[in-house]
C-alpha positions as CSV (number, residue, x, y, z in Angstrom):
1,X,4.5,8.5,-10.5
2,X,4.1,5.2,-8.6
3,X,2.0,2.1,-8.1
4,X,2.5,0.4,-5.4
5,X,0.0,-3.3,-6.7
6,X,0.0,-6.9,-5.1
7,X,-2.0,-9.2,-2.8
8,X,-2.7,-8.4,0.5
9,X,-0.9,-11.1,2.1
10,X,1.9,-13.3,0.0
11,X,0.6,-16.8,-0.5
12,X,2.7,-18.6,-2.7
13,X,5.6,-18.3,-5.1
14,X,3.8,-18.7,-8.4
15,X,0.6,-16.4,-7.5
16,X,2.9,-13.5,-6.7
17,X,5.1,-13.9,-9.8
18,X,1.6,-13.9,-11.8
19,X,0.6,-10.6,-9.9
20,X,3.6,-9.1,-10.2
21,X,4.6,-9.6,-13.8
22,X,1.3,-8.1,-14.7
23,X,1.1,-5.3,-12.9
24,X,4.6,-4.3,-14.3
25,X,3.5,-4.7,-17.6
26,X,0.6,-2.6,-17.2
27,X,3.0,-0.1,-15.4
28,X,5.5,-0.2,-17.8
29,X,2.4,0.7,-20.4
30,X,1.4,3.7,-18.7
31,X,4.6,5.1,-17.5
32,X,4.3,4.3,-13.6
33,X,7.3,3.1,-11.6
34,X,6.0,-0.4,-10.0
35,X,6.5,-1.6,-6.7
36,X,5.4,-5.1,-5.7
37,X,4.0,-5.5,-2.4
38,X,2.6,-8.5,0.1
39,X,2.5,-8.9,3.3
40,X,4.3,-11.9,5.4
41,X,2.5,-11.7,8.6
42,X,-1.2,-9.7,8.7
43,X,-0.3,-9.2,12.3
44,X,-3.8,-7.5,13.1
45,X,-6.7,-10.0,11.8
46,X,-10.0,-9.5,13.0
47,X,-9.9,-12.2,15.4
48,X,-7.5,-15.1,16.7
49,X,-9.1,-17.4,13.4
50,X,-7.8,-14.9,10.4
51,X,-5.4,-16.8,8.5
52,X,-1.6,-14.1,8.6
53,X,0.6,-15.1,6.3
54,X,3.2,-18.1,5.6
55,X,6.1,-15.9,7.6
56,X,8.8,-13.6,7.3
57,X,11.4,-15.7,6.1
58,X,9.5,-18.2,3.3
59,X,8.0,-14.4,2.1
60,X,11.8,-12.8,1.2
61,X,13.4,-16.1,0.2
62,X,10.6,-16.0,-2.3
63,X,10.8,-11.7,-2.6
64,X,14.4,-12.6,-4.5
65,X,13.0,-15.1,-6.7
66,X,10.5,-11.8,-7.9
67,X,12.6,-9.8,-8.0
68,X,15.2,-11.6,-10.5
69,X,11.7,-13.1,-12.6
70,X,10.3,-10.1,-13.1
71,X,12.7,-7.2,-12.4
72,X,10.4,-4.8,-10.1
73,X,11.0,-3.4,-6.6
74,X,9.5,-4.4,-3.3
75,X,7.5,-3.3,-0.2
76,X,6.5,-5.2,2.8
77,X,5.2,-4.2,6.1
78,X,7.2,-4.5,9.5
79,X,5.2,-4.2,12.7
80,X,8.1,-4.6,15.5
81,X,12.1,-3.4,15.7
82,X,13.2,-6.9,15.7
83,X,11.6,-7.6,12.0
84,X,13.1,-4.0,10.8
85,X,16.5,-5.5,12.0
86,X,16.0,-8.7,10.5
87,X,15.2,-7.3,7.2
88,X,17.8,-5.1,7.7
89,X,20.7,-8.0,8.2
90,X,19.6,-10.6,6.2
91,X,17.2,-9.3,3.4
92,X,18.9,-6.0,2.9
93,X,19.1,-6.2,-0.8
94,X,15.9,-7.9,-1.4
95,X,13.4,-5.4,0.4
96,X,12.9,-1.6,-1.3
97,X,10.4,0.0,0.7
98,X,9.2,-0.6,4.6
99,X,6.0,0.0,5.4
100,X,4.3,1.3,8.5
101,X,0.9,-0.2,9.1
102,X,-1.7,2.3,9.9
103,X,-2.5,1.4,13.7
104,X,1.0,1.5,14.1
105,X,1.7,4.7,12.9
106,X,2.4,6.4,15.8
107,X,5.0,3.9,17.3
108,X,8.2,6.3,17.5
109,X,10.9,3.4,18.2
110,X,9.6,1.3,15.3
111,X,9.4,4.2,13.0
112,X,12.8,5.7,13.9
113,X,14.0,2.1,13.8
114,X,13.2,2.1,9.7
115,X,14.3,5.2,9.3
116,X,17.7,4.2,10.2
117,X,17.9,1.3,7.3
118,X,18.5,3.3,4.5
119,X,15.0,2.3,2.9
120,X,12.4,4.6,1.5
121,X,9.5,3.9,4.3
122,X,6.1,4.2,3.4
123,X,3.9,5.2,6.4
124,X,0.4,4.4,6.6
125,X,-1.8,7.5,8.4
126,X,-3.9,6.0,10.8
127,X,-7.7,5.8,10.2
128,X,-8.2,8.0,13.3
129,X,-6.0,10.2,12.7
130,X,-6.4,14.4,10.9
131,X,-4.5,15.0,8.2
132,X,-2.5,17.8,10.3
133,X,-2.0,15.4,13.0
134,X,0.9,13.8,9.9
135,X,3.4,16.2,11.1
136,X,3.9,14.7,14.3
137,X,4.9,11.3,12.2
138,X,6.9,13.1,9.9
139,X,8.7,14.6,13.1
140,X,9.8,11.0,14.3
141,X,11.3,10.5,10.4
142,X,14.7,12.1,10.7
143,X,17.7,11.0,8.9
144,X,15.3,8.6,6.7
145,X,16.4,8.0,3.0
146,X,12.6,9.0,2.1
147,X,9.2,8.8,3.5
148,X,5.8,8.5,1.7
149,X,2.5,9.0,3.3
150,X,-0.1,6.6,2.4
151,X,-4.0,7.7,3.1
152,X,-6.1,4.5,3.6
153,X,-9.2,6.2,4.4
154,X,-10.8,8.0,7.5
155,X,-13.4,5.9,10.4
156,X,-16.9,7.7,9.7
157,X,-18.8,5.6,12.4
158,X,-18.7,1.8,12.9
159,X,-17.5,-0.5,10.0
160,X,-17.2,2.3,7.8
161,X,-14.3,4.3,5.6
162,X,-14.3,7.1,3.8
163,X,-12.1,9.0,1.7
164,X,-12.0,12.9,2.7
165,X,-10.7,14.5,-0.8
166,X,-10.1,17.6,1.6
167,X,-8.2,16.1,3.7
168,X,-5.9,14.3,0.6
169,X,-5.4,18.2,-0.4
170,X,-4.1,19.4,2.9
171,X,-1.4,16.8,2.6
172,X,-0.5,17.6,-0.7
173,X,-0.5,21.4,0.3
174,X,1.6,21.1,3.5
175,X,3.5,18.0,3.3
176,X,7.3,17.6,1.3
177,X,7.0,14.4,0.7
178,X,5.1,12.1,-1.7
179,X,1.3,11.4,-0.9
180,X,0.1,8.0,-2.0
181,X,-3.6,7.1,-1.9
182,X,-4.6,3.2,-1.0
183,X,-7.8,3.3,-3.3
184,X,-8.4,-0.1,-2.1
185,X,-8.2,-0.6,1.7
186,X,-9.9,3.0,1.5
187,X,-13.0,1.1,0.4
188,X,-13.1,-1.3,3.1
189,X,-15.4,-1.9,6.0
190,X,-13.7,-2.7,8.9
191,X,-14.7,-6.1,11.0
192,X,-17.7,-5.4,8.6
193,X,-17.9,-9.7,7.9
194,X,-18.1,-10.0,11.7
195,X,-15.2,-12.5,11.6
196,X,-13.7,-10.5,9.2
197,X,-13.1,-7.3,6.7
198,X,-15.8,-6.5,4.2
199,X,-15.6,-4.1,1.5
200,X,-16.8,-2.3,-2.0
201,X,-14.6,-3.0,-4.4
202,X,-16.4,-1.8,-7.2
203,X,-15.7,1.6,-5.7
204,X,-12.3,1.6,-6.4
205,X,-12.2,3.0,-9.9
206,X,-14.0,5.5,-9.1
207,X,-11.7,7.0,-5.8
208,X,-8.5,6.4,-8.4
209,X,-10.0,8.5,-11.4
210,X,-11.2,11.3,-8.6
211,X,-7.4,11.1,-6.6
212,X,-5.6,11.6,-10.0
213,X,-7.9,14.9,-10.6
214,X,-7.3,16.1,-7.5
215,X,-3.1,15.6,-8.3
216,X,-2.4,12.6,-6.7
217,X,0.1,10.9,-8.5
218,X,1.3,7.7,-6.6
219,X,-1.4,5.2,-5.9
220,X,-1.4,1.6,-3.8
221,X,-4.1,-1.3,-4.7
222,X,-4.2,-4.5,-3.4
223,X,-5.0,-7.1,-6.5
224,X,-5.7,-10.7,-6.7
225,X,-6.4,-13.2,-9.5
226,X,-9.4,-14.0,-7.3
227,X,-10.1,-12.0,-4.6
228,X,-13.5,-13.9,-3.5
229,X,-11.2,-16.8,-1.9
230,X,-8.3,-14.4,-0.9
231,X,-7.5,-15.1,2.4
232,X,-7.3,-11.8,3.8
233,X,-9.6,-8.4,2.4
234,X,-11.0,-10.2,-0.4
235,X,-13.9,-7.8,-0.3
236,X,-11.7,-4.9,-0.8
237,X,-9.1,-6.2,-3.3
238,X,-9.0,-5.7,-6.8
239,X,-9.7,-8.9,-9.6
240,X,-6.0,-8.9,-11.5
241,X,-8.4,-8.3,-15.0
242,X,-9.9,-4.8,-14.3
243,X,-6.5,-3.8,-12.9
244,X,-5.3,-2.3,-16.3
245,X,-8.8,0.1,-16.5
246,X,-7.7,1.3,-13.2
247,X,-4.4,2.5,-14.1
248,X,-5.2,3.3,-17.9
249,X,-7.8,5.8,-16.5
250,X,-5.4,7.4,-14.1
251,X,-2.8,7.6,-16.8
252,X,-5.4,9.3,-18.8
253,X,-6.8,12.0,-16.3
254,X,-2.9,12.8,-15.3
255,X,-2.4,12.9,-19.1
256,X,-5.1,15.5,-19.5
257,X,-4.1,17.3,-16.4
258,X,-0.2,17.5,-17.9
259,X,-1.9,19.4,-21.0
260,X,-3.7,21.7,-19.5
261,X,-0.7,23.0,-18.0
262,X,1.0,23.7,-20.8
């Protein structure tokens, strides 16, 4: 069982320590493997304005410093070869999991390129995409360490995601390998600001307590200690105080889900 919990983008040292530490607490709590996550460069804003990131390099150097602080693993996402390689050469021991942005999950060479680095790589399914069109991915994956498959909802219309529970149990039916659920970019509303992402966070509880019935057992939320003036899918992200509810209620419909098979 995994959470994979941090802000969208990494903005400074102490923030991402703050995250982090609490989220592994609240993981420790209720039994979940932890895996901090932010992003150094948000390669695909909205438009030219959207602030990215504060880089590749300033994000790992400060990656190591979470790591020893507060002991958890790491995820980040890559969006060319050359970054894979870099990570791969310089950051090696400091990056856990590499992750596969949605509109980019259909790029063989970058894919194949992180499968080759002896990482677990988490690929995001596109938006657009079925959930039987994820075995062509999973065909580019070979000689990987692991893969995940992270659902981030499906485009119904303009602006608009949705989360097809049908289409979260064909995976977990047909695909070997874990399924995670992004309860929180799932509730987004793409371009849905205009100049930006909108969203509905408050409907992320509810998505996490109706995944975890369904079986899923590894989830990925993007928190903040004040998402409003996040600079990237505030909308979407949860507040750092109602992220314990989230996972307590997982915990507790996996709990009751355990008992009834026995």
């Amino acid at each position: 069982m995994r959470i994979i919990a941090g802000p969208c983008q990494h903005e400074t040292l102490h923030q991402s320590i703050e995250i982090a530490r609490e989220c592994k607490r609240v993981c420790d709590e209720y039994g979940f493997d932890y895996y901090f996550k932010a992003s150094f460069d948000k390669a695909n804003r909205t438009n030219i304005k959207g602030k990215r990131g504060v880089g590749l390099e300033t994000t790992l150097k400060d990656f190591r410093m979470i790591k020893e602080q507060v002991g958890c693993k790491t995820l980040t996402d890559v969006h060319n070869q050359n970054e894979v390689l870099k990570i791969a050469a310089y950051y090696n021991d400091i990056v856990d999991v590499l992750q596969i942005p949605a509109f980019l999950c259909r790029q063989t060479d970058l894919i194949q390129a992180a499968c080759k680095t002896n990482k677990i790589v988490n690929i995001k399914k596109g938006q657009f995409l079925a959930p039987w069109d994820v075995e062509g991915i999973l065909s580019k994956t070979e000689g990987a360490k692991e893969v995940w498959i992270t659902e981030r909802g499906t485009s119904f219309g303009y602006n608009t995601l949705v989360t097809d529970y049908t289409g979260l149990q064909y995976m977990l039916d047909h695909y070997a390998v874990p399924i995670v659920h992004d309860v929180t970019h799932s509730v987004q509303k793409p371009g849905g600001l205009g100049g930006s992402s909108g969203g509905n966070r408050e409907y992320v509880p509810g998505l996490a307590r109706a995944s975890s019935a369904l079986g899923i057992t590894n989830f990925f939320l993007e928190v903040h200690a004040d998402p409003d003036n996040a600079p990237s899918d505030g909308p979407n992200m949860v507040k750092l105080s109602d992220f314990e509810k989230i996972i307590k209620d997982i915990a507790t419909i996996q709990g009751a889900l355990a008992s009834a098979k026995d």
